[in-house]
KOLKE-754711 format. One record per residue: residue number from 1; x, y, z of N, C-alpha, C, CB in turn. Coordinates in nm, 4 decimals. Glycine has a CB too. Example, Ala and Ser with C-alpha at 12.3 -4.5 7.8 and 13.67 -1.06 7.14 Angstrom:
2
{r 1; {1.3190; -0.5690; 0.7800}; {1.2300; -0.4500; 0.7800}; {1.3200; -0.3300; 0.7800}; {1.1308; -0.4473; 0.9046}}
{r 2; {1.2850; -0.2250; 0.7080}; {1.3670; -0.1060; 0.7140}; {1.2900; 0.0030; 0.7870}; {1.4084; -0.0598; 0.5725}}
END
This chain:
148
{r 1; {0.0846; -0.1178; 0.0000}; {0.0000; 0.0000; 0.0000}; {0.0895; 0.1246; 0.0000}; {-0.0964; -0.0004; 0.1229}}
{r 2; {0.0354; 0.2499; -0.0893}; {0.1099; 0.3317; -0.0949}; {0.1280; 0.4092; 0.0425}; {0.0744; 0.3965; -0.1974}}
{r 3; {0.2032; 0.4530; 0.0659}; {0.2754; 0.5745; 0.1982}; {0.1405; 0.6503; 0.2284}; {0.4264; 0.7192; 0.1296}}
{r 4; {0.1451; 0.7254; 0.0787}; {0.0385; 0.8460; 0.1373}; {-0.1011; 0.7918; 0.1611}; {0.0183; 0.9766; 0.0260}}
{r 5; {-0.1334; 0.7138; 0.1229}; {-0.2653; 0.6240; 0.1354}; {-0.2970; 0.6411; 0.2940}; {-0.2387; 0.4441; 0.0866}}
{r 6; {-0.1732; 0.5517; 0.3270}; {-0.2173; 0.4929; 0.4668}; {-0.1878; 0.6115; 0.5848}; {-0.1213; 0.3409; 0.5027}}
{r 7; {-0.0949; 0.7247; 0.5408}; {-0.0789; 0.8178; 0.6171}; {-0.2281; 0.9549; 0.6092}; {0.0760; 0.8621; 0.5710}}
{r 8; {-0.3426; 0.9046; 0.5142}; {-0.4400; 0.9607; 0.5138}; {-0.5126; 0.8712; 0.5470}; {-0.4667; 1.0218; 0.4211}}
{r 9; {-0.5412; 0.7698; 0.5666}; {-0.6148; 0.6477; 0.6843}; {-0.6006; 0.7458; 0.7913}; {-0.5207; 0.4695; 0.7252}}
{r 10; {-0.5226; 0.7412; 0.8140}; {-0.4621; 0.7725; 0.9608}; {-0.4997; 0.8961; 1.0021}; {-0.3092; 0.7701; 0.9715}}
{r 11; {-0.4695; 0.9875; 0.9240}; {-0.5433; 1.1352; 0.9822}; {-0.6570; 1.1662; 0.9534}; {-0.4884; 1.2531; 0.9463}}
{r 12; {-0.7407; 1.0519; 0.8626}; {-0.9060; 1.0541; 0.8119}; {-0.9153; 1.0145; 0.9682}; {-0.9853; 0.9234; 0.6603}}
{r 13; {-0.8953; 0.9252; 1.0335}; {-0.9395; 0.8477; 1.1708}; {-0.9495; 0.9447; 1.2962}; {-0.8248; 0.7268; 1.2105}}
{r 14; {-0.8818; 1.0296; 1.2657}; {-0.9105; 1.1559; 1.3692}; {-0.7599; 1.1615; 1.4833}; {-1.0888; 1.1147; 1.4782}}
{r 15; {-0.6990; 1.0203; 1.3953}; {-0.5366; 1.0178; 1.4694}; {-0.4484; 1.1010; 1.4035}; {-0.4570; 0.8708; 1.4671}}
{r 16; {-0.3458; 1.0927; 1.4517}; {-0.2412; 1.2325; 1.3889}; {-0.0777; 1.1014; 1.3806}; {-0.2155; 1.4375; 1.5707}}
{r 17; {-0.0073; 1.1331; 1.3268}; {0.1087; 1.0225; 1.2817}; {0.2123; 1.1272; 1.2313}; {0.0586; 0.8963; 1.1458}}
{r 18; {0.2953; 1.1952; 1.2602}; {0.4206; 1.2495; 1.2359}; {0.5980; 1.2058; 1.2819}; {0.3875; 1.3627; 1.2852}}
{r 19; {0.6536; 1.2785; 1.2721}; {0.7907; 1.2713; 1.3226}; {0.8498; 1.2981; 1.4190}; {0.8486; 1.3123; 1.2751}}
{r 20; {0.8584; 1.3129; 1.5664}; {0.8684; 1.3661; 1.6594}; {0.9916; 1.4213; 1.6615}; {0.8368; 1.2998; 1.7461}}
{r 21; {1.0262; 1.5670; 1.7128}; {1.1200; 1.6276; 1.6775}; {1.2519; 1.5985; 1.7881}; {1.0689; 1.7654; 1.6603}}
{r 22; {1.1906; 1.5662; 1.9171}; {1.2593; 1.5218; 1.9883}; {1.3240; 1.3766; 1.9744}; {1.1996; 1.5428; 2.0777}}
{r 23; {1.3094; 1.3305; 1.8869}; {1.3811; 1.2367; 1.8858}; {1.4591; 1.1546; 1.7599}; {1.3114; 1.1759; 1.9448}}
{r 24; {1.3683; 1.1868; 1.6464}; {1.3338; 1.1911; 1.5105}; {1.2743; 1.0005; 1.4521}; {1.4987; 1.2613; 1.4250}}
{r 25; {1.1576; 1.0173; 1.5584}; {1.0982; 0.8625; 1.5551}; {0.9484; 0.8876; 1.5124}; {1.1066; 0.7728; 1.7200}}
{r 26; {0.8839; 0.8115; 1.4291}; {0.7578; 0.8106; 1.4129}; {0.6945; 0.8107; 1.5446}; {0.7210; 0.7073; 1.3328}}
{r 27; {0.5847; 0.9053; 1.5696}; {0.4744; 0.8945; 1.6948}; {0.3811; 0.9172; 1.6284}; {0.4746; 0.9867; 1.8224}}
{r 28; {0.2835; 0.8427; 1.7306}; {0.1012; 0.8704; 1.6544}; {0.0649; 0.9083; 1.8040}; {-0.0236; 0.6906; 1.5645}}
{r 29; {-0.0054; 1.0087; 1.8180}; {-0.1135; 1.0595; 1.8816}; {-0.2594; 0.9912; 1.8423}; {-0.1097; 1.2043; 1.8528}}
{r 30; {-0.3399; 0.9251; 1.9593}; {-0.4946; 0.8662; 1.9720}; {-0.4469; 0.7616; 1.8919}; {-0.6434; 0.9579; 1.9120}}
{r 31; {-0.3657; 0.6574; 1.8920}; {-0.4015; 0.5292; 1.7665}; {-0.4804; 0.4408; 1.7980}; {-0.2912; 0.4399; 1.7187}}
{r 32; {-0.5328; 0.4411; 1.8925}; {-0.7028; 0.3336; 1.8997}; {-0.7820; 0.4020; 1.8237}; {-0.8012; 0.3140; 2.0622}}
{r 33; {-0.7622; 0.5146; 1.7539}; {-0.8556; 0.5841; 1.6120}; {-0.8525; 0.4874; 1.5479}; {-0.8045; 0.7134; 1.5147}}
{r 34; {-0.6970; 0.4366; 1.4865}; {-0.6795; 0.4113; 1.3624}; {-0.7652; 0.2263; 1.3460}; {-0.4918; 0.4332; 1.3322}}
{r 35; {-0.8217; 0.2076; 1.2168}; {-0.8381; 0.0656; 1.2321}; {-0.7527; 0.0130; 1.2270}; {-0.9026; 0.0062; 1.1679}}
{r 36; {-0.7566; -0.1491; 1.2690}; {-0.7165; -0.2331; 1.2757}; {-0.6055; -0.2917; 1.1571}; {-0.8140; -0.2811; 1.3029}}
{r 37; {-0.6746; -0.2568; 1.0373}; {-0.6038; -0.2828; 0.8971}; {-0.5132; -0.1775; 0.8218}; {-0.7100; -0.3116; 0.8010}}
{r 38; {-0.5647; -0.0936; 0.8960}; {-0.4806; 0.0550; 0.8669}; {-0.3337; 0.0262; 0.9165}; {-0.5504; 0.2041; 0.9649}}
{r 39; {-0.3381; -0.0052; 1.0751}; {-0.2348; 0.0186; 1.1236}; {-0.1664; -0.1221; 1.1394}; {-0.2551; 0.0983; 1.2367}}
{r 40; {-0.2083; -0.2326; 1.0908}; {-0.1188; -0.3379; 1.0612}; {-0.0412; -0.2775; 0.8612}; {-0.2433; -0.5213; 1.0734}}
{r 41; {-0.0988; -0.2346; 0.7830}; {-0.0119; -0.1887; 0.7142}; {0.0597; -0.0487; 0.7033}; {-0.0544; -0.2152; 0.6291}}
{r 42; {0.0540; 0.0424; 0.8656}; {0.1089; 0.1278; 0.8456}; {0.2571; 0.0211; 0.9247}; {0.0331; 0.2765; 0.8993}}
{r 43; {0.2159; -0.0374; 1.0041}; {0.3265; -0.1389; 1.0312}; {0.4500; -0.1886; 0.9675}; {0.2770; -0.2302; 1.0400}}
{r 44; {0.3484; -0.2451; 0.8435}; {0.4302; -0.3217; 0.7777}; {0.5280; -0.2500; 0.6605}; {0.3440; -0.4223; 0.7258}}
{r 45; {0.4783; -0.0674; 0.6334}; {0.5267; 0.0217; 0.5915}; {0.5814; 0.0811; 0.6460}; {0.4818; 0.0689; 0.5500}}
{r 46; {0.6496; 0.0749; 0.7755}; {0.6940; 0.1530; 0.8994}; {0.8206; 0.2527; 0.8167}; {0.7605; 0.0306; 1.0461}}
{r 47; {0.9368; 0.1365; 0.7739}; {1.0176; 0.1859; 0.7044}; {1.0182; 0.3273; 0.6126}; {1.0324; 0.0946; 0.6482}}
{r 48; {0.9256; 0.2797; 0.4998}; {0.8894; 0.3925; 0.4180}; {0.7877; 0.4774; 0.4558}; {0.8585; 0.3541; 0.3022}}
{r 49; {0.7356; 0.4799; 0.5474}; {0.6621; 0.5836; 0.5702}; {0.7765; 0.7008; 0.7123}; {0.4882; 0.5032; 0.6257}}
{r 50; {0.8738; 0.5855; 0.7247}; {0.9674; 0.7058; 0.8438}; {1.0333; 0.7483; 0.7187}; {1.1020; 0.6373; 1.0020}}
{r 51; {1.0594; 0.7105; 0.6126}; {1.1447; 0.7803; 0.5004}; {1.0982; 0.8790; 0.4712}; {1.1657; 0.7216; 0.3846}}
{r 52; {0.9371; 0.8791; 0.4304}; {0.8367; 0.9718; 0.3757}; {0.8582; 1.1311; 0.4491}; {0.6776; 0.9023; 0.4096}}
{r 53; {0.8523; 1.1044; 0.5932}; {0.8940; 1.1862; 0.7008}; {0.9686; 1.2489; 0.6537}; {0.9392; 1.1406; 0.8078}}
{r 54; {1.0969; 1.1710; 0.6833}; {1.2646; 1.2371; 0.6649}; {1.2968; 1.2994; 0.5555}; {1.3779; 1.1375; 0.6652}}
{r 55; {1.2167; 1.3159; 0.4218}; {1.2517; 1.3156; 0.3451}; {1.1600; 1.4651; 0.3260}; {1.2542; 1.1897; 0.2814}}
{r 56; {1.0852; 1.5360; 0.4399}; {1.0186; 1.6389; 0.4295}; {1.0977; 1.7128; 0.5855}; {0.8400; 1.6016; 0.4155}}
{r 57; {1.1869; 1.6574; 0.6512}; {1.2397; 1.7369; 0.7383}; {1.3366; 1.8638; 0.7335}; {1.2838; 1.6628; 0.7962}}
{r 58; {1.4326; 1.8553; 0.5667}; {1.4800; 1.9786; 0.5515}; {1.4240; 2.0410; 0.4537}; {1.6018; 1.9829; 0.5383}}
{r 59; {1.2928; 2.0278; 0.4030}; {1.2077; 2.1153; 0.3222}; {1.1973; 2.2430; 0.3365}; {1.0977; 2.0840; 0.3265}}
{r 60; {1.2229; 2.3367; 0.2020}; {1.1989; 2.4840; 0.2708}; {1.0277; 2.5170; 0.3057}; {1.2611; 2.6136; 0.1486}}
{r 61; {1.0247; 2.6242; 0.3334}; {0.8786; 2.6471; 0.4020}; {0.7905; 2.6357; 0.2866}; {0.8540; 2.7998; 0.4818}}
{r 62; {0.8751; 2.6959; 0.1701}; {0.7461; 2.6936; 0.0412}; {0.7001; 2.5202; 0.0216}; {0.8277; 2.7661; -0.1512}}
{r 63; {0.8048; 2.4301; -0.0092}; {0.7159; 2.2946; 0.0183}; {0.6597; 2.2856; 0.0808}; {0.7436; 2.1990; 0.0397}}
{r 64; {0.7481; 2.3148; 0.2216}; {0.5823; 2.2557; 0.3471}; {0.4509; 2.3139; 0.2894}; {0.5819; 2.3426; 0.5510}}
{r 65; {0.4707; 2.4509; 0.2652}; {0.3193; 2.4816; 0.2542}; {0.2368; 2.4407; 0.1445}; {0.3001; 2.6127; 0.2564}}
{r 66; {0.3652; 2.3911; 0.0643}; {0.2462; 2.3085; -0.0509}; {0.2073; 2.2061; -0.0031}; {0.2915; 2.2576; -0.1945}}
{r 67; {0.2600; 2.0941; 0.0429}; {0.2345; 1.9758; 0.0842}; {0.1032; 1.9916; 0.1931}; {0.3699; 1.9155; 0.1417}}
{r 68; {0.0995; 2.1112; 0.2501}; {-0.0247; 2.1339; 0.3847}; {-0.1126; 2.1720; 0.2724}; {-0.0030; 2.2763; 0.5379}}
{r 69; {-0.1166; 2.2397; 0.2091}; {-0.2249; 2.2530; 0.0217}; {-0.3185; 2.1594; 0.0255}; {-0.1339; 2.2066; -0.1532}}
{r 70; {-0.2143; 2.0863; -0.0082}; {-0.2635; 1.9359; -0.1007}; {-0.3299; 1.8325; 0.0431}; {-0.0738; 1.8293; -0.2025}}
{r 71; {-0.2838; 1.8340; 0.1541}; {-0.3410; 1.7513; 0.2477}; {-0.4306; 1.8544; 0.2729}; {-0.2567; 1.6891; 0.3648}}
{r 72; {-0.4869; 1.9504; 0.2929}; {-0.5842; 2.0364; 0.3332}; {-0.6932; 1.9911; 0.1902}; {-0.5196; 2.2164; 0.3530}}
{r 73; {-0.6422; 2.0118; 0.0559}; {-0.7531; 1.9808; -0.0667}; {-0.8443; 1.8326; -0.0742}; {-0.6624; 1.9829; -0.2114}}
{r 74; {-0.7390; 1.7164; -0.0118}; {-0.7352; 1.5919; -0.0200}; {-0.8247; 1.5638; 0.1329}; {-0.5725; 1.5355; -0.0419}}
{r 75; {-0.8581; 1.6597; 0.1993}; {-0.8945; 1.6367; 0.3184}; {-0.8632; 1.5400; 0.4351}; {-0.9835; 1.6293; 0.2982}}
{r 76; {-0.7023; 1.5656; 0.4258}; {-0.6542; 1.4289; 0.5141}; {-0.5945; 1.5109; 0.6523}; {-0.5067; 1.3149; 0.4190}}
{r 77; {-0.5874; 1.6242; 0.6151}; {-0.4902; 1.7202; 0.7541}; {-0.5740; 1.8607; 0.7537}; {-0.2754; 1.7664; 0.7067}}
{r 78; {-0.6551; 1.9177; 0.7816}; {-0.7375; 2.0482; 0.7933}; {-0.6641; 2.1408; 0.8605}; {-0.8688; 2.0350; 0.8641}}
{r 79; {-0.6383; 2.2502; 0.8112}; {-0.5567; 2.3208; 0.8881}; {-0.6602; 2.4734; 0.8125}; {-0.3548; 2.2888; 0.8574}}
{r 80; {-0.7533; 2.5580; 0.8991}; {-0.8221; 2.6456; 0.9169}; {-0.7681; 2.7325; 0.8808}; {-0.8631; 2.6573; 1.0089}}
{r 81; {-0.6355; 2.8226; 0.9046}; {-0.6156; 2.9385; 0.8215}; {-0.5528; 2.9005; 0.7090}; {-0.5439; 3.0423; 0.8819}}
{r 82; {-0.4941; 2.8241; 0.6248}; {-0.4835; 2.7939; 0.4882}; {-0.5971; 2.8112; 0.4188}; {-0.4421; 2.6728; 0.4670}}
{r 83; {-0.6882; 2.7116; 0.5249}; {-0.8647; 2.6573; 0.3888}; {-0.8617; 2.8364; 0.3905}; {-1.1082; 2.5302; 0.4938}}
{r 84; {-0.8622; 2.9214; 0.5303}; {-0.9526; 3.0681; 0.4835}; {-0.8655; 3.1082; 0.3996}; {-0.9903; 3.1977; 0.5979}}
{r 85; {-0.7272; 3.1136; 0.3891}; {-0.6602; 3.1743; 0.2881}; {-0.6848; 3.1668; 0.1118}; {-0.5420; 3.1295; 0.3202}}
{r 86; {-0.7087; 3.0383; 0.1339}; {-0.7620; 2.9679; -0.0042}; {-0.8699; 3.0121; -0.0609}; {-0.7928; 2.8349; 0.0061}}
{r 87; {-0.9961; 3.0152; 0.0557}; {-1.0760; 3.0260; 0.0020}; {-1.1353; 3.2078; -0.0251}; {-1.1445; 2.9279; 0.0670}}
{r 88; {-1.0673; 3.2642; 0.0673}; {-1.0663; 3.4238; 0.0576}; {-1.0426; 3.5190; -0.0009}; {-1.0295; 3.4640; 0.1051}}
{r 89; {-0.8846; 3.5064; -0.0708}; {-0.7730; 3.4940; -0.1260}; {-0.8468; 3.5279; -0.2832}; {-0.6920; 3.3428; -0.0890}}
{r 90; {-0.9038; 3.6228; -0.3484}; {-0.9034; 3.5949; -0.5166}; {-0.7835; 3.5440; -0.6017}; {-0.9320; 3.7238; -0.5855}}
{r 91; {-0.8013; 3.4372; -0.6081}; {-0.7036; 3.4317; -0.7364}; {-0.6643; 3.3151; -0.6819}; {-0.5804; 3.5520; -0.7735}}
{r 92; {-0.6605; 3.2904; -0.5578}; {-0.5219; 3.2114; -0.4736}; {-0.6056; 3.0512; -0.5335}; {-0.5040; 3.2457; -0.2255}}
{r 93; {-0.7169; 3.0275; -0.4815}; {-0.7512; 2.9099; -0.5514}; {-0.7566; 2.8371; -0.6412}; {-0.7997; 2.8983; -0.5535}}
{r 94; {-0.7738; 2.9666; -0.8011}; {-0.7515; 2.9105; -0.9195}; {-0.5974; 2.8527; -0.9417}; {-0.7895; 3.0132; -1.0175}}
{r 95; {-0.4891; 2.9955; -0.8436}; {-0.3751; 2.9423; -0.8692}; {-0.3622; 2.8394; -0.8245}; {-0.2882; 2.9994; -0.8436}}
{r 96; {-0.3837; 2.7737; -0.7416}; {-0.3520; 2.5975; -0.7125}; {-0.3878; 2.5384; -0.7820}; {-0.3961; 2.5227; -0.6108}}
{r 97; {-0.5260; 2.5591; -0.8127}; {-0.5179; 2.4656; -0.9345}; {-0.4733; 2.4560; -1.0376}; {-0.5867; 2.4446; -0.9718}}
{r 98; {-0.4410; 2.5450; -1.0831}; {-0.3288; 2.5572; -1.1944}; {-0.1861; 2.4916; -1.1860}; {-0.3003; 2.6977; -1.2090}}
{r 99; {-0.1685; 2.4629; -1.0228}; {-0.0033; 2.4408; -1.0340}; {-0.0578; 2.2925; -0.9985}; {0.1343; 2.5390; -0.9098}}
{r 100; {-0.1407; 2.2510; -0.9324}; {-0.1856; 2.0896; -0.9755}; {-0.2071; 2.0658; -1.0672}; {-0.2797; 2.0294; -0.9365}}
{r 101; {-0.2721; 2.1184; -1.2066}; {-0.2738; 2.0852; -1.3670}; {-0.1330; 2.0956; -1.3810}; {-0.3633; 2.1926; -1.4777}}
{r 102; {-0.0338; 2.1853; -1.3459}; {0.0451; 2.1701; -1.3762}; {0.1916; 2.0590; -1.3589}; {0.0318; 2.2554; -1.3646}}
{r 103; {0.1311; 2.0415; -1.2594}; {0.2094; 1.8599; -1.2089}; {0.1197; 1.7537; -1.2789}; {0.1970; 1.8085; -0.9989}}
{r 104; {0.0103; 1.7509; -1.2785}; {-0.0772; 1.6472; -1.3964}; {0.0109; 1.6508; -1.5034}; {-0.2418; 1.7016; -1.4571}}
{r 105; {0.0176; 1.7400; -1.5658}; {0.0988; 1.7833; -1.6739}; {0.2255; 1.6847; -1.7577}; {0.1597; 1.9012; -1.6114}}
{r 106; {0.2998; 1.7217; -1.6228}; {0.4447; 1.6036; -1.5831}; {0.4407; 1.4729; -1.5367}; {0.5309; 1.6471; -1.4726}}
{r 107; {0.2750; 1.4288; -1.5522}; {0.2756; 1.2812; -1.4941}; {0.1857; 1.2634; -1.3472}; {0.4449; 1.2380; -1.4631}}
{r 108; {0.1709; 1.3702; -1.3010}; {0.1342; 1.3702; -1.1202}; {-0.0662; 1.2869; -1.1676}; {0.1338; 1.6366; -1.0097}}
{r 109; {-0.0767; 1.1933; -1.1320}; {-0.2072; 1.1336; -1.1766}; {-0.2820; 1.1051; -1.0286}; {-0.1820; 0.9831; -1.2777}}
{r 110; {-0.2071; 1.0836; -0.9587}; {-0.2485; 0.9691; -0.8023}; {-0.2255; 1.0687; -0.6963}; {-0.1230; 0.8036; -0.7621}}
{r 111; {-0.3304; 1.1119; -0.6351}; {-0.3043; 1.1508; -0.5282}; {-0.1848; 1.0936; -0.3824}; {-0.4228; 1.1514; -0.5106}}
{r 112; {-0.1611; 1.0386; -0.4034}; {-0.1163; 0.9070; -0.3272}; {0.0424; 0.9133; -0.3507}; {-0.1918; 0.7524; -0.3946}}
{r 113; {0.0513; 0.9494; -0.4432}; {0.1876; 1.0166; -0.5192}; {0.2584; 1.1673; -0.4496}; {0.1329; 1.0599; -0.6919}}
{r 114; {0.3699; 1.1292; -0.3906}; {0.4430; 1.2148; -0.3839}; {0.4414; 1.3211; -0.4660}; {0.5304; 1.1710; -0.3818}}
{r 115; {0.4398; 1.4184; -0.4911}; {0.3935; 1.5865; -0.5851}; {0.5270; 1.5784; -0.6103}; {0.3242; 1.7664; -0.4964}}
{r 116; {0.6321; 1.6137; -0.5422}; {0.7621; 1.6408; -0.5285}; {0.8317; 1.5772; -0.6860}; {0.8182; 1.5659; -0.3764}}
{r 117; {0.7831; 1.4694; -0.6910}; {0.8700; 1.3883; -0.8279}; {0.8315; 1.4548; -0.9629}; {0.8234; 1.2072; -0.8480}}
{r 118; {0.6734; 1.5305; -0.9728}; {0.6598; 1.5899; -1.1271}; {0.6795; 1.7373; -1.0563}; {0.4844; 1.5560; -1.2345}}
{r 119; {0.7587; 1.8210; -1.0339}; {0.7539; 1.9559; -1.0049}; {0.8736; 1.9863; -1.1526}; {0.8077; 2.0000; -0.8136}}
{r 120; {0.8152; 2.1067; -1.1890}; {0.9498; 2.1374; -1.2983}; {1.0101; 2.3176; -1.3171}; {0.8822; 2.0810; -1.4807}}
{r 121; {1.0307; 2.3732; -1.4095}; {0.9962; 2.4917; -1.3845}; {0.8976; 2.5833; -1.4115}; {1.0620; 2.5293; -1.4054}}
{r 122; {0.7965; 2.5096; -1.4777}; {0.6708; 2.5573; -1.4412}; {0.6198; 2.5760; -1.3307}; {0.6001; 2.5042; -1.4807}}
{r 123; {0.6000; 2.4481; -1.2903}; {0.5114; 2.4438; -1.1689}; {0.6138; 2.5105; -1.0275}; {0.4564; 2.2599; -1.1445}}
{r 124; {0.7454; 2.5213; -1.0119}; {0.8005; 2.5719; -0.9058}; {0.7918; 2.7039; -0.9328}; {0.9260; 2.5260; -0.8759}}
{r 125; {0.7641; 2.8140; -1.0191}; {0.7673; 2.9476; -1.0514}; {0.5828; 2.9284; -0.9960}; {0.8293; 3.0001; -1.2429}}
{r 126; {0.4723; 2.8779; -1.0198}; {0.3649; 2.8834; -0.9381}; {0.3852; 2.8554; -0.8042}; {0.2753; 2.8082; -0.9811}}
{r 127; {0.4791; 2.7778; -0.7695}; {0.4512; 2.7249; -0.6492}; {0.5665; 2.8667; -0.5646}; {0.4984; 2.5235; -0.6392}}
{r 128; {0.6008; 2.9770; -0.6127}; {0.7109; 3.0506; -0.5390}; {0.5723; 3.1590; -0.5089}; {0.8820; 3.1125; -0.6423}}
{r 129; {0.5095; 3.1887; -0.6377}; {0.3774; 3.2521; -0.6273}; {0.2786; 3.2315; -0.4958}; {0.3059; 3.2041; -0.7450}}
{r 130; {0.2868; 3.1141; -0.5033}; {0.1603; 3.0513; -0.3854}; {0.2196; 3.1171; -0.1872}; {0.1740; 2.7932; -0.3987}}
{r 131; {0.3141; 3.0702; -0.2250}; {0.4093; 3.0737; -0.1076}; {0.4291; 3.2130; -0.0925}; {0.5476; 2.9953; -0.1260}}
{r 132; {0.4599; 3.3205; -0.1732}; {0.4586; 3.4533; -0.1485}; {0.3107; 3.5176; -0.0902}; {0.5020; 3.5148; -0.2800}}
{r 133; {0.2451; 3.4653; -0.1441}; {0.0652; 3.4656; -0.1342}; {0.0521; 3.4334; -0.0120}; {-0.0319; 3.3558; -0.2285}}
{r 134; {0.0468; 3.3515; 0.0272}; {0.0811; 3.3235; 0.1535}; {0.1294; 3.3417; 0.2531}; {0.1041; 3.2822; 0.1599}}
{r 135; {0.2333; 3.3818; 0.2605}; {0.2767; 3.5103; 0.3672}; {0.2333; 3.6280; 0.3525}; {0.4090; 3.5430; 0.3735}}
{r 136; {0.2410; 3.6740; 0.2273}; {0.1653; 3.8279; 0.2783}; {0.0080; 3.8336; 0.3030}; {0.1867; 3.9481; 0.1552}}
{r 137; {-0.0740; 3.6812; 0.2974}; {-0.1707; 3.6650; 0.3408}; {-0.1792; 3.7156; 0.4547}; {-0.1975; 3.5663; 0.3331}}
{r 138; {-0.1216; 3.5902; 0.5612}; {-0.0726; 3.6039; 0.7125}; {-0.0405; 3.7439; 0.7739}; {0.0563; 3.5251; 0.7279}}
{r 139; {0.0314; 3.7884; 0.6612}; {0.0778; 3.9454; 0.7228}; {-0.0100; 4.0278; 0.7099}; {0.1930; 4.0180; 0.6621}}
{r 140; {-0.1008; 4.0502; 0.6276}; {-0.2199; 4.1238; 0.6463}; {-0.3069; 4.0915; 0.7564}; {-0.2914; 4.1161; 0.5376}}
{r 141; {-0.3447; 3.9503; 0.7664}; {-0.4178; 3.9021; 0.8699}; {-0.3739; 3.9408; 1.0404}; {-0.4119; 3.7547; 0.8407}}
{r 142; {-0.2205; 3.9287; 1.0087}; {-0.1767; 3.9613; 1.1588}; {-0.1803; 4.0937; 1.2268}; {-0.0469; 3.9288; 1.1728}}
{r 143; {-0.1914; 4.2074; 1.1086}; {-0.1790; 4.3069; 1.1069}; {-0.3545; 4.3593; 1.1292}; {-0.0905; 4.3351; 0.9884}}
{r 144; {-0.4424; 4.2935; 1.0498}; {-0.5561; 4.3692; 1.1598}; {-0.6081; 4.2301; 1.2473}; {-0.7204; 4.4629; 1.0597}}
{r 145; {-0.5184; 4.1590; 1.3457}; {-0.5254; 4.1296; 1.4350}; {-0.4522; 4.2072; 1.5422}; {-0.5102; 4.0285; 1.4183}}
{r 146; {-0.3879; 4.2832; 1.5030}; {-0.3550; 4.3424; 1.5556}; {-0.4097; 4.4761; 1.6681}; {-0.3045; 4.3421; 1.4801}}
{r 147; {-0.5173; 4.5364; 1.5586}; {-0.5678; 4.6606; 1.4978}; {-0.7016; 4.6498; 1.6097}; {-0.6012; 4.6566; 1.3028}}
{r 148; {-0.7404; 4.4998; 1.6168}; {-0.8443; 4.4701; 1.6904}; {-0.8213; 4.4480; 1.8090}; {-0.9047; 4.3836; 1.6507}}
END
């Protein structure tokens, strides 16, 4: 079973499954969420799914925030000020989708699929876009949080 599959089992279940920083070991938070079949093949994927991890630990921020995108679109990780950014944001939505056509593009078919492998210079000149968008989202936001 693929990585991302079972690592969206897992946060569909209302459990959480990351990297713990203190130590750099897979932990799951609540795993009596997860079923039974879930977590005998997150088991048996233990390996590649601690790779999956490691392999997003020196990511710059603009990945992370794509990767929180795509688990926020895919509904496997909800994270509330992205969706409002997204959805608030003119423009900001079409642009994602555009830079997901644009990994379709290069092959990206499966959700389930690592994004990272069809990125090119198309899609990383959208994805510098998104990420700029994105902070000066925040910075507006913080700024009349401020105000209030």
């Amino acid at each position: 079973m693929q990585v991302l599959r079972i690592l969206s089992f897992i946060w569909k279940s209302g459990a959480n499954i990351s990297l713990d920083k203190s130590d750099d070991r897979i932990a799951i938070e609540r795993p009596k969420l997860i079923p039974k079949e879930v977590m005998d093949a997150a088991e048996q994927n233990s390996e590649k799914i601690d790779e999956w991890f490691k392999s997003w630990k020196n990511a710059s921020a603009e990945k992370i925030t794509l990767m929180k995108m795509v688990h926020q679109i895919c509904g496997w990780q909800h994270n509330e000020k992205l969706n409002d950014w997204l959805c608030n944001e003119d423009g900001t939505f079409a642009l994602f989708d555009e830079w997901m056509c644009s990994l379709a593009r290069n092959g990206w078919n499966d959700i389930y699929e690592d994004f990272r492998q069809f990125e090119n210079d198309e899609s990383n000149k959208m994805a510098r876009e998104l990420y700029m968008r994105a902070v000066n989202y925040a910075k507006k936001q913080n700024k009349a949080g401020e105000r209030n």
